[in-house]
DRENTI-662274 format. One line per 4 residues: number of its first residue (from 1); their letters; for each residue z, y, x of C-alpha. Coordinates in Angstrom, 2 decimals, padded with zeros to 5 digits, m for minus. Layout:
! DRENTI-662274
NUM = a = Z Y X ~ ...
***
This chain:
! DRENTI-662274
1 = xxxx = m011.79 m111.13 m027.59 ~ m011.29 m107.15 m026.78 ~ m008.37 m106.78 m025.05 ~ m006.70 m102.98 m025.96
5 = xxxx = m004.54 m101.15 m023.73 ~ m001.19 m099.71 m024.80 ~ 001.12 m096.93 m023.66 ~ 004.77 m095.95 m024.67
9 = xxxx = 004.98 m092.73 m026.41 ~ 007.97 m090.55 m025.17 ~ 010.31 m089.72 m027.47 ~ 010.61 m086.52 m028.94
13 = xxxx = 013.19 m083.64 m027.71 ~ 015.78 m083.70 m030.19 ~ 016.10 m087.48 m030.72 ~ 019.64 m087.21 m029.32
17 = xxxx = 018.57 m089.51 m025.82 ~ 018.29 m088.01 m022.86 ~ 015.07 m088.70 m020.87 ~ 013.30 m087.75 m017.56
21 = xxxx = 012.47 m084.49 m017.72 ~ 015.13 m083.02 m020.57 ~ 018.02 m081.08 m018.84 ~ 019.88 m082.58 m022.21
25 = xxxx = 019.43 m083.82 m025.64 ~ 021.99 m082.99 m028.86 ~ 019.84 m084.74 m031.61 ~ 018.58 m081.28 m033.30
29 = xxxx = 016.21 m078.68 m032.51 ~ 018.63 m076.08 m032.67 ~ 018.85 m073.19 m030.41 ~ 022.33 m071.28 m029.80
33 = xxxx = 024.23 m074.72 m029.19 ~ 024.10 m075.10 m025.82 ~ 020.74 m077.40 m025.69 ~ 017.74 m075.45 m027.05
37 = xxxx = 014.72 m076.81 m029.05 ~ 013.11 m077.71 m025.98 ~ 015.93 m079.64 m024.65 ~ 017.12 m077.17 m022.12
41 = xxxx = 020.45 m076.19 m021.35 ~ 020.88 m072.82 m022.63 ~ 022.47 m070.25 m020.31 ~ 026.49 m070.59 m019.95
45 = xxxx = 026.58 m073.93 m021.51 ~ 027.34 m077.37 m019.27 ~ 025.82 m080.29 m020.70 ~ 026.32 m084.00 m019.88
49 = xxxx = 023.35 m086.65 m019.66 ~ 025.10 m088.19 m023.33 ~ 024.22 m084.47 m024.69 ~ 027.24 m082.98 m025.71
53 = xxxx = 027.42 m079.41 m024.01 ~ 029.62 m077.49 m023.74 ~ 030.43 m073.49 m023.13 ~ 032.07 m072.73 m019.80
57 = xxxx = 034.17 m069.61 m019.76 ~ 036.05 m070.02 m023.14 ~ 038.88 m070.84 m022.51 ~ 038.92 m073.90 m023.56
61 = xxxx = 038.44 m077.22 m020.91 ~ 036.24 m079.37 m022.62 ~ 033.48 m082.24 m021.90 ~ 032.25 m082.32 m018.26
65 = xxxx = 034.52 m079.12 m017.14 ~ 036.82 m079.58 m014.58 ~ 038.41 m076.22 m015.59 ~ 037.74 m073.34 m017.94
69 = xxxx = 039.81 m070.23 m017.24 ~ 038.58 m068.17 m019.84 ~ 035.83 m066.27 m017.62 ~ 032.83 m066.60 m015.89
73 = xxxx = 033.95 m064.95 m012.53 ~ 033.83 m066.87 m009.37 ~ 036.31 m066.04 m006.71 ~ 039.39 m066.56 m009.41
77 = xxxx = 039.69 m070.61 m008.55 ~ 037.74 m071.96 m011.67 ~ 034.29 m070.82 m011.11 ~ 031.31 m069.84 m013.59
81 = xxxx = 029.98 m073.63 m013.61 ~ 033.76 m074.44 m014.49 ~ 034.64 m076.12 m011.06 ~ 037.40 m075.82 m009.37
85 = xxxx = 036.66 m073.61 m006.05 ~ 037.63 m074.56 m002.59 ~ 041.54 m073.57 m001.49 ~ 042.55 m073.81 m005.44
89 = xxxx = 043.89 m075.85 m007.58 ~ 044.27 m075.74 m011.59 ~ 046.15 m077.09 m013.89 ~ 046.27 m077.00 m018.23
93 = xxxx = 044.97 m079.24 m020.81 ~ 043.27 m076.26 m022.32 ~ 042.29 m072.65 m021.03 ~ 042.83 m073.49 m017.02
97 = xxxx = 045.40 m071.78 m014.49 ~ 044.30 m071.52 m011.26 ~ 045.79 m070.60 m007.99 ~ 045.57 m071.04 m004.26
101 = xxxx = 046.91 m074.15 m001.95 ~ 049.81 m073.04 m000.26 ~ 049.85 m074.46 003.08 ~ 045.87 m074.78 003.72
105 = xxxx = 045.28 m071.49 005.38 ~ 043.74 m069.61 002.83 ~ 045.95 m066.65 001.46 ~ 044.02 m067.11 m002.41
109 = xxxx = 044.56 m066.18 m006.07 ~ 048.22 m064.91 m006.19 ~ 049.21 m066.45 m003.23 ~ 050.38 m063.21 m000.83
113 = xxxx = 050.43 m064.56 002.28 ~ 049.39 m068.34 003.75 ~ 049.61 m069.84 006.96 ~ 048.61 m072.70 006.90
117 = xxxx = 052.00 m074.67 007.96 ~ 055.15 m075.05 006.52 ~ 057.10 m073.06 008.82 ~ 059.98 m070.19 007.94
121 = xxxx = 060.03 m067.70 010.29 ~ 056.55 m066.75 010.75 ~ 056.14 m064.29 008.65 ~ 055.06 m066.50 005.73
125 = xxxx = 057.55 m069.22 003.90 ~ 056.73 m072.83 003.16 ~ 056.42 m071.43 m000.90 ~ 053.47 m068.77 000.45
129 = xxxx = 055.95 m065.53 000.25 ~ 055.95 m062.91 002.51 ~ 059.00 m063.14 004.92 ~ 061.56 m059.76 004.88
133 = xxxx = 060.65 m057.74 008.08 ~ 056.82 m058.84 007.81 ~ 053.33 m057.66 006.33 ~ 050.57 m060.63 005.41
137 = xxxx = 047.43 m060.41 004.34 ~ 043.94 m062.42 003.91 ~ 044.08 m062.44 008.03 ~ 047.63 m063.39 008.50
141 = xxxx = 050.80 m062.14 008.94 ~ 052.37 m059.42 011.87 ~ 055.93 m057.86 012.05 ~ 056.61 m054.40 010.84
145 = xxxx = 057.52 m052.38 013.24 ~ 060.39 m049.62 012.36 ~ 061.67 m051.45 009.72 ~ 065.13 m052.40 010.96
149 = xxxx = 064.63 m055.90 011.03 ~ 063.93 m057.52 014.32 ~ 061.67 m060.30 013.69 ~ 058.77 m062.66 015.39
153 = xxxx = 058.20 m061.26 018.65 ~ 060.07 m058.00 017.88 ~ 062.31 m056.98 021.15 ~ 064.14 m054.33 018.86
157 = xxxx = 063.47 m052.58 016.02 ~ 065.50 m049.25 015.77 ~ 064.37 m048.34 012.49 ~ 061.48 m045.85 013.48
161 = xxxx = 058.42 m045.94 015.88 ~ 059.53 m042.88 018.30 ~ 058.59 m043.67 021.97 ~ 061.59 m042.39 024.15
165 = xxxx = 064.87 m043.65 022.31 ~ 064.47 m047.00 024.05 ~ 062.78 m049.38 021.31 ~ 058.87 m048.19 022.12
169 = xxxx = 056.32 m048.33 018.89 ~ 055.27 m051.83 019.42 ~ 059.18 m052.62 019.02 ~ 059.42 m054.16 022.90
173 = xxxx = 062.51 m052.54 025.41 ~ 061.05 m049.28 027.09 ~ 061.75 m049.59 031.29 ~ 065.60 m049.31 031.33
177 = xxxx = 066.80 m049.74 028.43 ~ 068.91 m052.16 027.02 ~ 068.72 m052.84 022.92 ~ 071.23 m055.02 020.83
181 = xxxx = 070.21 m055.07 016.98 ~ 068.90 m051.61 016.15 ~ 070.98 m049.88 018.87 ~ 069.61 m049.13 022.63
185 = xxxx = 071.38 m047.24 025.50 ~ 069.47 m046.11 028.87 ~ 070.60 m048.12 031.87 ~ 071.66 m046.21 034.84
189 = xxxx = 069.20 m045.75 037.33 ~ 069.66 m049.09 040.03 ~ 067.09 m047.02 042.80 ~ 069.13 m044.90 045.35
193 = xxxx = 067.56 m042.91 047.76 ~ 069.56 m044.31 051.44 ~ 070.73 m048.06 052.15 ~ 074.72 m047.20 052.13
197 = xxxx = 076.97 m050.39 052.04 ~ 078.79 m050.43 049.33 ~ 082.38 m051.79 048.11 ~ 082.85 m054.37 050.51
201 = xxxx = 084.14 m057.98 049.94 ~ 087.43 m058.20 052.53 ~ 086.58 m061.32 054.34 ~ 087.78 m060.76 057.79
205 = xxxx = 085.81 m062.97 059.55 ~ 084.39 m062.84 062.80 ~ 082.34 m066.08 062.93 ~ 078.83 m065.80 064.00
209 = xxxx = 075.70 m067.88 064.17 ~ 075.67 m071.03 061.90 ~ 078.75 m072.24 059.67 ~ 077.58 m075.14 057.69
213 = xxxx = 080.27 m076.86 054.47 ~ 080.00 m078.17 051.35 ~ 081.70 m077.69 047.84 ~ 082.22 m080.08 045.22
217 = xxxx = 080.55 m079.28 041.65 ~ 079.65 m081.80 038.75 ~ 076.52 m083.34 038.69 ~ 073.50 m082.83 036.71
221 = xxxx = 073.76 m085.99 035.57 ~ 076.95 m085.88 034.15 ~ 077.78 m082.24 033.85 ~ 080.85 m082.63 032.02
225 = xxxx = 082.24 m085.17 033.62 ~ 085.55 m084.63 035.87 ~ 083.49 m086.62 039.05 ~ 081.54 m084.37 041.47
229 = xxxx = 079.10 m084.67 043.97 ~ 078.73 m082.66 047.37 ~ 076.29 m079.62 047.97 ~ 076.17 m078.35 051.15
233 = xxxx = 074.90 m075.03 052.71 ~ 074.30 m073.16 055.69 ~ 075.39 m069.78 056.32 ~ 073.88 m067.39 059.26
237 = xxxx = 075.54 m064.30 060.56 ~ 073.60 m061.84 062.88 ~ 074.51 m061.35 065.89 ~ 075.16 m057.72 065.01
241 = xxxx = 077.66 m057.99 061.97 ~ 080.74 m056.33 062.08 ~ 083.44 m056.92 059.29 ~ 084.62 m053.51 059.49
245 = xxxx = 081.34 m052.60 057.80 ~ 080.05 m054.59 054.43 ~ 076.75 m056.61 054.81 ~ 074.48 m057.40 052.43
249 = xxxx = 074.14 m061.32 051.41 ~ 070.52 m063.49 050.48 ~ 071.16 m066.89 049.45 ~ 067.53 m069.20 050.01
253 = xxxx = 067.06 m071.65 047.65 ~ 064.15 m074.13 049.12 ~ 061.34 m075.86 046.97 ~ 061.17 m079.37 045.17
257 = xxxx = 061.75 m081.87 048.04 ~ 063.06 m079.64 050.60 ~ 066.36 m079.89 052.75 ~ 068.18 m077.24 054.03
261 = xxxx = 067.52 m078.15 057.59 ~ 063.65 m076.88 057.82 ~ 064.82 m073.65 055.91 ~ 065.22 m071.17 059.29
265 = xxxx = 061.60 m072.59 061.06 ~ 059.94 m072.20 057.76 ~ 061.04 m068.62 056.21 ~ 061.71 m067.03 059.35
269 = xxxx = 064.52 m065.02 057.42 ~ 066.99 m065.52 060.23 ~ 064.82 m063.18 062.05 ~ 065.20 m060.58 058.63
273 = xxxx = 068.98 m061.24 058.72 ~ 068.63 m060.26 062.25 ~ 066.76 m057.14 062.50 ~ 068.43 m055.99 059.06
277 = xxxx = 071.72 m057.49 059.55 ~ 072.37 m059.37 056.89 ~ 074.28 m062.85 055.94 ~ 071.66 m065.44 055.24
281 = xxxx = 072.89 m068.83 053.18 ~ 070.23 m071.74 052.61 ~ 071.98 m073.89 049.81 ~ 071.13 m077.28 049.20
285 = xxxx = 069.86 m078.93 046.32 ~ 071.30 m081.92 044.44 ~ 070.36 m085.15 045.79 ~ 068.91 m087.33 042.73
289 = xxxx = 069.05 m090.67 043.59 ~ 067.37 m091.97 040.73 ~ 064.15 m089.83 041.81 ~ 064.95 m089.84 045.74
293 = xxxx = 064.86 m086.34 046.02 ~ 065.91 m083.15 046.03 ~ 065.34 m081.24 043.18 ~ 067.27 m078.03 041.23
297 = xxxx = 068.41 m078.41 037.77 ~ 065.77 m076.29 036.42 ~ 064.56 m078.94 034.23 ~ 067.85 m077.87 031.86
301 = xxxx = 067.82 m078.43 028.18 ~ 067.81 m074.56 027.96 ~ 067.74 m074.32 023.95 ~ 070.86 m076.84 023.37
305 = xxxx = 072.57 m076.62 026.80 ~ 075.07 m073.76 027.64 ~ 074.60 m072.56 030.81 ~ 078.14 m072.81 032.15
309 = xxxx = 077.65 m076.58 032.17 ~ 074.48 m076.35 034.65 ~ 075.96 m077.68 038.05 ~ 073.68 m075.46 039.96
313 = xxxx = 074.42 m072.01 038.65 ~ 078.23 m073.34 039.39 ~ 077.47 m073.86 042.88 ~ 075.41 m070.44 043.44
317 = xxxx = 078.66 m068.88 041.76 ~ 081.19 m070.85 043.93 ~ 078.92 m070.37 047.18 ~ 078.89 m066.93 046.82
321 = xxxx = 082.43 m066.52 046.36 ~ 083.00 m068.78 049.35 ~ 080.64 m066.36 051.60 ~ 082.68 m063.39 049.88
325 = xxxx = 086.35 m064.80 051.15 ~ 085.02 m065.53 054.51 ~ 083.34 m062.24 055.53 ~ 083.02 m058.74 054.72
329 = xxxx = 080.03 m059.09 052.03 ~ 078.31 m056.25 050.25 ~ 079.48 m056.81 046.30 ~ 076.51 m054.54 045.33
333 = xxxx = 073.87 m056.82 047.14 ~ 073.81 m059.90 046.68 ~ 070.28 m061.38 046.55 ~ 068.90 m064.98 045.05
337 = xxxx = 065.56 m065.88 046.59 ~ 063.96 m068.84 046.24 ~ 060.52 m070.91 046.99 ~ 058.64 m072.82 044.06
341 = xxxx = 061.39 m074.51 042.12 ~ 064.29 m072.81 044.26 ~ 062.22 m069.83 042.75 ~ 062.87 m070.78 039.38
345 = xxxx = 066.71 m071.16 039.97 ~ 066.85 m067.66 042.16 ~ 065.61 m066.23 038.52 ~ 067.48 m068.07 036.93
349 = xxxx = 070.45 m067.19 038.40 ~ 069.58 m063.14 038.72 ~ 069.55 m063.67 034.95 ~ 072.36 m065.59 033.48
353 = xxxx = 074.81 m064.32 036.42 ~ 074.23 m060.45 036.95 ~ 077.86 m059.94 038.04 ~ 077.51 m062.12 040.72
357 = xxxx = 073.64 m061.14 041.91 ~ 071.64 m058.00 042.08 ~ 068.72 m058.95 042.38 ~ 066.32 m062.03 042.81
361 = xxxx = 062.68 m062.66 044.90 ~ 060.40 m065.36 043.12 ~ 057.68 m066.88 045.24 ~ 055.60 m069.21 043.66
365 = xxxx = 057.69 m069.30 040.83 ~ 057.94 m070.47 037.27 ~ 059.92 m071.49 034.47 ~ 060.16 m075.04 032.72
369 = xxxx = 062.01 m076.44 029.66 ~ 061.04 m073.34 027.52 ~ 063.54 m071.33 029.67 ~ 061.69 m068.37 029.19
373 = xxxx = 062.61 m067.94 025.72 ~ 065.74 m067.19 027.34 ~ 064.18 m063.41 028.82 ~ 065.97 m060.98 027.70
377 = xxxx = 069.58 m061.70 027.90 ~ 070.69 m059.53 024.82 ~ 073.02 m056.41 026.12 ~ 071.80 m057.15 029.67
381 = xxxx = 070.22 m054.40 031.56 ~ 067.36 m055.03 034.13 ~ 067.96 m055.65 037.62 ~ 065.16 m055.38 040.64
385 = xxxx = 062.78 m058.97 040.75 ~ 060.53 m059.20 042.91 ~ 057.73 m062.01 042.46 ~ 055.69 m063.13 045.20
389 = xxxx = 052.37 m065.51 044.52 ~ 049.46 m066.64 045.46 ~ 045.94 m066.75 043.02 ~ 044.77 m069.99 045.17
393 = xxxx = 048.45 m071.79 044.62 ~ 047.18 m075.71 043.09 ~ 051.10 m076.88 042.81 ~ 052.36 m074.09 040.35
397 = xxxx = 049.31 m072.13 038.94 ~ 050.14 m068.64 038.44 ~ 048.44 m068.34 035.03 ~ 049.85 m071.16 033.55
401 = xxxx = 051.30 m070.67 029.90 ~ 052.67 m073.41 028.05 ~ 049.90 m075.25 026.45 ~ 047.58 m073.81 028.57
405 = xxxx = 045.23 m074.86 031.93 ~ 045.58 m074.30 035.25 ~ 042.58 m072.23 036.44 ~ 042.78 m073.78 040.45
409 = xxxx = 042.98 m077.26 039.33 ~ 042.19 m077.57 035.51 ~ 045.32 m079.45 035.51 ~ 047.13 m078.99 032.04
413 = xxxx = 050.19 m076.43 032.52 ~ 052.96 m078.52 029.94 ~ 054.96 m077.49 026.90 ~ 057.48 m075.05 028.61
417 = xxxx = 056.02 m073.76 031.64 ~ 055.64 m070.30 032.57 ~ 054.34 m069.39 035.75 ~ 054.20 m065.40 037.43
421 = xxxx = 051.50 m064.45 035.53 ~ 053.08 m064.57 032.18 ~ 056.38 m064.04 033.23 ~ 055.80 m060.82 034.48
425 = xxxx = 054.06 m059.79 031.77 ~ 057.35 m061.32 029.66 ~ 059.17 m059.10 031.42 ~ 058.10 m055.83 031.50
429 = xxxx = 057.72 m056.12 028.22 ~ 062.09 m056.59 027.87 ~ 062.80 m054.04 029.85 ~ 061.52 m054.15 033.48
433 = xxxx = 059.61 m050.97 034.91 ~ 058.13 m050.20 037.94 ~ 060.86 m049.28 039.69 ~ 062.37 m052.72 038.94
437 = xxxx = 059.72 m055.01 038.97 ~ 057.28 m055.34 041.80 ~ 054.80 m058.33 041.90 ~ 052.69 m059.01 044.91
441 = xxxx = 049.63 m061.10 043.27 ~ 047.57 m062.72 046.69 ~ 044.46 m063.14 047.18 ~ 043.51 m066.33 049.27
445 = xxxx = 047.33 m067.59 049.22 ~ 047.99 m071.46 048.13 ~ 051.94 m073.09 047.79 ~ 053.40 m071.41 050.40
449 = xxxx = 056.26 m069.18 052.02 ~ 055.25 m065.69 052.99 ~ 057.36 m064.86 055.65 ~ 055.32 m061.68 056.73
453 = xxxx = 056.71 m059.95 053.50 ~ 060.61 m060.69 054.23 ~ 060.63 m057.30 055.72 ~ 058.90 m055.89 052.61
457 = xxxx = 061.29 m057.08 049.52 ~ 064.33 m056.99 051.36 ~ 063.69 m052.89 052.37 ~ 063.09 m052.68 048.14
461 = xxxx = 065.75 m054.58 046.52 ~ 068.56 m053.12 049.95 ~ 067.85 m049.84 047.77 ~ 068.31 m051.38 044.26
465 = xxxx = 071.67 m051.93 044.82 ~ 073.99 m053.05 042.15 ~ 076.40 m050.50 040.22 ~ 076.46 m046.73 041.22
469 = x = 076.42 m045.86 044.68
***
């Protein structure tokens, strides 16, 4: 018996199945109906493996299309294959509308302006629309400048972009201005030319050397409660005051930890108040017995907190009127200055009490609990700061921004932090020139005191005095 070998004859194009080989198969031999005689999907048609094709681009959403918006353009959200294209979406039973995502990032089809959040205030609202006071494009969004409308980081915005009338081009305070709304007025000049006392306090007085005392003020912990909790302070008085003549007044507020008692060793600013004659006062922390330590309300809930309620600007206010009844003090200089977190509270205080001091000295300083959002005061003119820090410091990294990384330590910085770096920066860009901001940036220098400048800031903020002279 022969055995004969048999093989399966494909099946002609145009049989209506669909076989290896055929991009499609519609049962005819017809050309002009999407699948040609050779069972090829003709150009502009989309055809499924069950051979019904279809036409992309007419408008009408058929078969295997995902959309069909009446074109063949890509870049419109429903491309020339009839997909839908990243960042879009479509919608319609027949001819397709597309348009972009709002909230993915991608500023598409009509959307003007996206973000990618759902944020107000940015420029761009949750719905993808432009914002009044901003322009947005594919890049993002950035505040117009001139417009009247003080928005995002905007200082001011005096309705034009003229340098000189106190709102500068880039809408941040020029150096001595002060801005509220659309209106700015020059601040009289705080530099005189000679160190004469000015309008002095009346204490009579003659006390000198050390005068230590407390007063009573509300604790952090429960700030508006009617119990209180001691602070005491120390106050110094050179050898050489007289009360017949006004003397200037620094209040020292120590670091995180520290007591009062290793103040005078450790500054060496009753040597200053000496040679300069001046009234020192080192004022004490509060006492936090849950934490065993001595600490300064910095860590305030700035954005929900009024400030009269913080116990420590209380006691700076009520220790400096103390000092004021006692002795003959110097109305026009009174100075804050501070080490590390006593830094923080020295600005603090310069800031959000500028009728009772003239002027602050930050050393190793910072801000926490976003308290820099705070900076400017609105209506409030600069007054002389002087910020002292050194590059090496590993406790409070002078570049740290919140969010960011210490450079010394690689530690992160936290949320609300702002150390010198940035806040000087913050500053002269409110308001601060030259003549009223001086930052001594050290090389070599960790978390530490640096007594061998007293000399230096007090000669510079003696002639910054407060009010005309």
């Amino acid at each position: 018996m022969t055995l004969t070998s048999c093989t399966k004859t494909d099946e002609p194009c145009g049989n209506g199945v669909w076989q290896e080989g055929e991009d499609c198969d519609d049962g005819n031999n017809t050309d002009g109906d999407g699948c040609s005689k050779l069972c090829e999907a003709e150009t502009d048609w989309i055809c499924d493996f069950n051979g019904l094709c279809r036409q992309c681009g007419n408008g009408a959403k058929e078969g295997v299309e995902v959309c069909d918006d009446g074109n063949l353009n890509d870049g419109d959200g429903c491309s020339a294959l009839c997909l839908i294209e990243e960042g879009f979406s479509c919608s319609g039973s027949t001819i397709s509308v597309c348009d972009g995502v709002c909230g993915d990032g991608q500023a598409l089809g009509n959307e003007p302006c996206d973000d990618g959040n759902a944020l107000t205030g940015d420029g761009c609202t949750n719905a993808c629309e432009v914002e009044s006071g901003w322009a947005c494009d594919a890049s993002g969004c950035v505040e117009v400048c001139g417009d009247s409308t003080i928005v995002g980081t905007e200082v001011c915005d005096d309705g034009n972009t003229d340098a000189g009338d106190g709102c500068s081009a880039t809408c941040t305070r020029e150096a001595n201005w002060v801005c509220t709304g659309e209106t700015c007025t020059q601040c009289a000049s705080r530099v005189v030319s000679t160190a004469t006392p000015g309008t002095g306090s009346g204490g009579d007085s003659h006390v000198l050397g050390y005068t230590d005392g407390y007063i009573n003020v509300a604790s952090g912990y429960a700030p508006s409660s009617s119990a209180t909790t001691p602070r005491h302070y120390r106050i110094y008085v050179p050898p050489k005051y007289n009360p017949a003549t006004p003397a200037p007044l620094v209040i020292m507020l120590p670091g995180h930890r520290v007591d009062i008692d290793s103040l005078a060793q450790y500054t060496q600013l009753q040597r200053t108040a000496d040679i300069n004659n001046f009234i020192l006062v080192y004022a004490e922390q509060e006492w936090r017995w849950g934490a065993f330590r001595w600490a300064w309300w910095t860590d305030w809930q700035w954005a929900v907190e009024t400030t009269d309620t913080n116990p420590d600007l209380t006691f700076l206010s009520q220790l400096v009127t103390t000092v004021k009844t006692g002795w003959n003090v110097d109305t026009s200089r009174v100075f804050a200055v501070g080490h590390s977190r006593g830094a923080s509270m020295a600005l603090i205080a310069a800031l959000e009490l500028p009728e009772v001091f003239a002027g602050a000295v930050v050393q190793s300083g910072f801000t926490e609990f976003s308290y820099h959002q705070r900076i400017p005061r609105e209506g409030q003119c600069p007054m002389p700061l002087v910020f002292i820090h050194g590059i090496q410091d590993p406790d409070v990294c002078i570049d740290c921004v919140p969010g960011g990384t210490c450079s010394v330590t690689g530690w992160d910085c936290g949320s609300g932090l702002l150390a010198s770096d940035a806040l000087v920066e913050r500053l002269s860009g409110h308001g601060w020139g030259d003549d009223l901001l001086k930052y001594y940036r050290l090389n070599n220098v960790a978390h530490r005191w640096q007594p061998q400048l007293n000399q230096h800031w007090f000669d510079w903020l003696n002639l910054r005095p407060q009010g005309e002279q």
